[in-house]
C-alpha positions in Angstrom: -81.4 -84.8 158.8 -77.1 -85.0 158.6 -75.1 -82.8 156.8 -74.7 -86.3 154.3 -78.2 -87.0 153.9 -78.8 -83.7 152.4 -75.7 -83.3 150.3 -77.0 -87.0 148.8 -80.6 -85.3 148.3 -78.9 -82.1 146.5 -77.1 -84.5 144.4 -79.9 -86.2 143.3 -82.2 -83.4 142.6 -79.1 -81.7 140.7 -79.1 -85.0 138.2 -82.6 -85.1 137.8 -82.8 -81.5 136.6 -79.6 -82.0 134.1 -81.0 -85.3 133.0 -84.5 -83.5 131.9 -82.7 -80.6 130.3 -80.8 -83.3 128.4 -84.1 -85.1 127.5 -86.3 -82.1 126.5 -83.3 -80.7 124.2 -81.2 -83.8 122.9 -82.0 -83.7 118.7 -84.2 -80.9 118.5 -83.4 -78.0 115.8 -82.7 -74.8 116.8 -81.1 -71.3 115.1 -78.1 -71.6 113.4 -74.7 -70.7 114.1 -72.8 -67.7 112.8 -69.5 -69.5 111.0 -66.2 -67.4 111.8 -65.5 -64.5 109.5 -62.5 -65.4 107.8 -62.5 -62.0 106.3 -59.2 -59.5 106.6 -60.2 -55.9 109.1 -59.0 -53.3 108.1 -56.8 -50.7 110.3 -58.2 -47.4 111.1 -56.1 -44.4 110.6 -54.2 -46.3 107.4 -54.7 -44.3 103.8 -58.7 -44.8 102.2 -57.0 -45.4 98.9 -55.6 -48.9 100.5 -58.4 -49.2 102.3 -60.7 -49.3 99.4 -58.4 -52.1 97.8 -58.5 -53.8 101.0 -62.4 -54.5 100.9 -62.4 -54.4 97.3 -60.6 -57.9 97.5 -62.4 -59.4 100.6 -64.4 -62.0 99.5 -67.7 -62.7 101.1 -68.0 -64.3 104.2 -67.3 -68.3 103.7 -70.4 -70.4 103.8 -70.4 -73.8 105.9 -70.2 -75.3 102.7 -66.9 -73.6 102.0 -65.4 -75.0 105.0 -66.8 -78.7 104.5 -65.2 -78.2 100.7 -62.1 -77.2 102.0 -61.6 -80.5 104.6 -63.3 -82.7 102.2 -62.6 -82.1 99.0 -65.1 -85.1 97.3 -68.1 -84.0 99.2 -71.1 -83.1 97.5 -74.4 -80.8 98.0 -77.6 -81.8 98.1 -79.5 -80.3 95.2 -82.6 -78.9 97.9 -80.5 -79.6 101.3 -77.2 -81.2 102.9 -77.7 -83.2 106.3 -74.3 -82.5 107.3 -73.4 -85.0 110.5 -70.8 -84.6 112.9 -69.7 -88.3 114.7 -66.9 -90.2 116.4 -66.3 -94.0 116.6 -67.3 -94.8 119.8 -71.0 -92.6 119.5 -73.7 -95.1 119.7 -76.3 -91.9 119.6 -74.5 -91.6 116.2 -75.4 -95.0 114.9 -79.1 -94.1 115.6 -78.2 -90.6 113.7 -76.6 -92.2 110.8 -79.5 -94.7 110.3 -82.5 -92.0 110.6 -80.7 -89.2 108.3 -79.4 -91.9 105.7 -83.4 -92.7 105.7 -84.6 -89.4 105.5 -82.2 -88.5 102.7 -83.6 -91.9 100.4 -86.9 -90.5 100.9 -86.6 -86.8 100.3 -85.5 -86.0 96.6 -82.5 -84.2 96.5 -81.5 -84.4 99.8 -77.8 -85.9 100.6 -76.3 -86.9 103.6 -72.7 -86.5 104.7 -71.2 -88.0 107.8 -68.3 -85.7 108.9 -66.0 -87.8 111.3 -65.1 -85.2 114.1 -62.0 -87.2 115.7 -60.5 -86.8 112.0 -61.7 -83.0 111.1 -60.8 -81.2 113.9 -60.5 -77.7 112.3 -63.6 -78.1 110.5 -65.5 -79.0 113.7 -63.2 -75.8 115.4 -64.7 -73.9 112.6 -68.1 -74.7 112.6 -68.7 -75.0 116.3 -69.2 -78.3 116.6 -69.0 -79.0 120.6 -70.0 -82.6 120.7 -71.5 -85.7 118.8 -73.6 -86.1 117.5 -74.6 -82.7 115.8 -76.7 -82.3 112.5 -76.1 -79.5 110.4 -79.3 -79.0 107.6 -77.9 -76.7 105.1 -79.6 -75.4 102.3 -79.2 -75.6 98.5 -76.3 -72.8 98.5 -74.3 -74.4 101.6 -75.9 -72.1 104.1 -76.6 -73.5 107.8 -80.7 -73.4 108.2 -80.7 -75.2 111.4 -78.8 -78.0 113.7 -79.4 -80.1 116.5 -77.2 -81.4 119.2 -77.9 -85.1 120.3 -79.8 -87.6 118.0 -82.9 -85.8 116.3 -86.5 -88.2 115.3 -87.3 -88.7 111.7 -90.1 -86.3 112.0 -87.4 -83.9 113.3 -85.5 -83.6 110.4 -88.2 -84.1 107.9 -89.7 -80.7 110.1 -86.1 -78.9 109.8 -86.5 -79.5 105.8 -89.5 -78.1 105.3 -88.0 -74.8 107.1 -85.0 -74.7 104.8 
């Protein structure tokens, strides 16, 4: 065989693999991601006594929630669990998101659904570590990040991710 036959049979081989990665992990739920500290450190070597007021006034560590709260001001938590959906205009995988989590939430008491347009909230995707769309965030009653999926999950997906949270 030429040099070009088997840089063509490389090429092919190296799409195959990438495009069954991307099938056998597009919309499945795995661990969540640790959101930023926003938190102040404090400077070794500086007196305790302004130490001890330093971490006296740091907060605790912001929840997703705080962060969606602070972009969008009008959104609103789920009483049992938040689908939290990241999307952009031209995402037809996000159409197909949109419809099975707007389902999902009708079904399941208590659950809401919130579609987050990335294009429009880019700090909040910076913050959250959002890489591409469409990405599902289930958060818990408190705003906490249970779980998320990349790509566009199944129904029996999510309804499986709430059961965990």
């Amino acid at each position: 065989m030429s040099t070009g036959a088997w840089v063509v049979v490389a090429a092919i081989a190296l799409a195959v693999a990438f495009g069954s990665y991307r099938a056998l992990t597009d919309g499945r739920f795995r661990g969540t991601h640790k959101v930023r500290d926003a938190t102040a450190p404090v400077v070794e070597g500086s007196d305790p006594v302004v130490e001890e007021v330093a971490l006296a006034t740091v907060s605790k560590p912001p929840t997703t929630w705080t962060h969606v709260t602070t972009a969008i001001p009008e959104a609103k938590l789920g009483e049992k669990a938040t689908l939290l959906q990241f999307s952009s205009a031209f995402c037809a995988p996000c159409r197909a998101t949109r419809r099975t989590l707007t389902e999902v939430a009708e079904v399941v008491p208590g659950v809401e659904h919130l579609e987050v347009d990335a294009e429009h909230h880019l700090d909040l995707v910076r913050a959250l570590g959002v890489m591409r769309t469409p990405t599902t965030l289930v958060l818990d009653a408190t705003g906490r990040e249970v779980t998320r999926a990349t790509g566009a999950p199944r129904k029996e997906q999510v309804l499986t991710a709430l059961t965990r949270s």
